[in-house]
C-alpha positions as a LaTeX table, in Angstrom:
\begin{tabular}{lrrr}
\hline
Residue & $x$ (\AA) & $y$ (\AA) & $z$ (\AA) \\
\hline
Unk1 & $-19.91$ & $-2.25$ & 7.02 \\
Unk2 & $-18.16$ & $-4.70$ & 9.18 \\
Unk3 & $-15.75$ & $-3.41$ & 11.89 \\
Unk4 & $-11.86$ & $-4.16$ & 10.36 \\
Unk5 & $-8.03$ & $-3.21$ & 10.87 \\
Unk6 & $-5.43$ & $-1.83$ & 8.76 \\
Unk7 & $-2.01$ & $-2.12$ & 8.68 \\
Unk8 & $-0.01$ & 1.05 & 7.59 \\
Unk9 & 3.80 & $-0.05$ & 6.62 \\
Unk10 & 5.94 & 2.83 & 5.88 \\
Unk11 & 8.54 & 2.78 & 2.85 \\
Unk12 & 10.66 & 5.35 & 1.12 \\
Unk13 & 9.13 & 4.63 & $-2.45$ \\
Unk14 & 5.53 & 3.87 & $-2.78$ \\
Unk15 & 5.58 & 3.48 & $-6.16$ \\
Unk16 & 8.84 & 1.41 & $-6.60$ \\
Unk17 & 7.83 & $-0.55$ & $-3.66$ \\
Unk18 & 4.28 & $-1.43$ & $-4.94$ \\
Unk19 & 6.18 & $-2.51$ & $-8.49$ \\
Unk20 & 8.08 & $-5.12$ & $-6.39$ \\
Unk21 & 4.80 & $-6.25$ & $-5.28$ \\
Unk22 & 3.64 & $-7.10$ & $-8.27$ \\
Unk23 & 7.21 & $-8.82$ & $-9.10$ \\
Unk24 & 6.23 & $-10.95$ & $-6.50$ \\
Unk25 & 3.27 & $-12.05$ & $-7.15$ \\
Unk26 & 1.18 & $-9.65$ & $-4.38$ \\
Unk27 & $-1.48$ & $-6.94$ & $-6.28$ \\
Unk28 & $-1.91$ & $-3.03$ & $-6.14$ \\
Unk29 & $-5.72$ & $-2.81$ & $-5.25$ \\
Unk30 & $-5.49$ & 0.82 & $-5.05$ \\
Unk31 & $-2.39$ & 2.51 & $-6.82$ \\
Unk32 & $-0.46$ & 5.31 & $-5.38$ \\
Unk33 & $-2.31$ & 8.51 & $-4.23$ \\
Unk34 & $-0.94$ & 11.51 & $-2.76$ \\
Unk35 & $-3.22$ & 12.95 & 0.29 \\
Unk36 & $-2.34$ & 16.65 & 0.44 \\
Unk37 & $-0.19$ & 17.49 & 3.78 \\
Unk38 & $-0.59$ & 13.68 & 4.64 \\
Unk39 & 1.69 & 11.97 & 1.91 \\
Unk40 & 1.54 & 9.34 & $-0.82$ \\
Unk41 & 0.06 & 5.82 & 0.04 \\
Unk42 & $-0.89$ & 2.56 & $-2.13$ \\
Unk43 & $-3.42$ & $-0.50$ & $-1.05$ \\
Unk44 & $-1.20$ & $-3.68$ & $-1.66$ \\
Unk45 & $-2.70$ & $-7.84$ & $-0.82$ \\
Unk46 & $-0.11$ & $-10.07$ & $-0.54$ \\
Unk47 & $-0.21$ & $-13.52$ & $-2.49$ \\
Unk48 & $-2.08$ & $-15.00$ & 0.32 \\
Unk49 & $-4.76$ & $-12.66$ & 0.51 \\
Unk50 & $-3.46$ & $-10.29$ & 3.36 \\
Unk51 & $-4.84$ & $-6.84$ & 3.03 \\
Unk52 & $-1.93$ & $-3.79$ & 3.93 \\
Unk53 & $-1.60$ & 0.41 & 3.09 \\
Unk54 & 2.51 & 0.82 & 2.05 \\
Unk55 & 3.23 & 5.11 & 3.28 \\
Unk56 & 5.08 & 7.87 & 2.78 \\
Unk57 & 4.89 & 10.67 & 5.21 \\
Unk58 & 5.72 & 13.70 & 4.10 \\
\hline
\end{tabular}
């Protein structure tokens, strides 16, 4: 596996935010998951190809 970053962008609403993705033409690669004591995240790529994690703390 090649080495890589990620970007972690923190929202209130994983879910509605990932919907406006899609509105705008981006895609939900992974949809949202909750990670017990951790919170809820979603893998988004934006229409030019850009790879980023949208979070929720808590």
């Amino acid at each position: 596996m090649q080495p890589t970053w990620g970007t972690f962008i923190t929202v209130d609403d994983v879910a509605g935010t990932a919907a406006k993705v899609t509105e705008l033409g981006g895609k939900v690669l992974m949809p949202a998951m909750t990670v017990p004591d951790i919170g809820t995240f979603a893998l988004i790529q934006d229409p030019q190809g850009a790879m980023f994690a949208i979070v929720h703390y808590g």
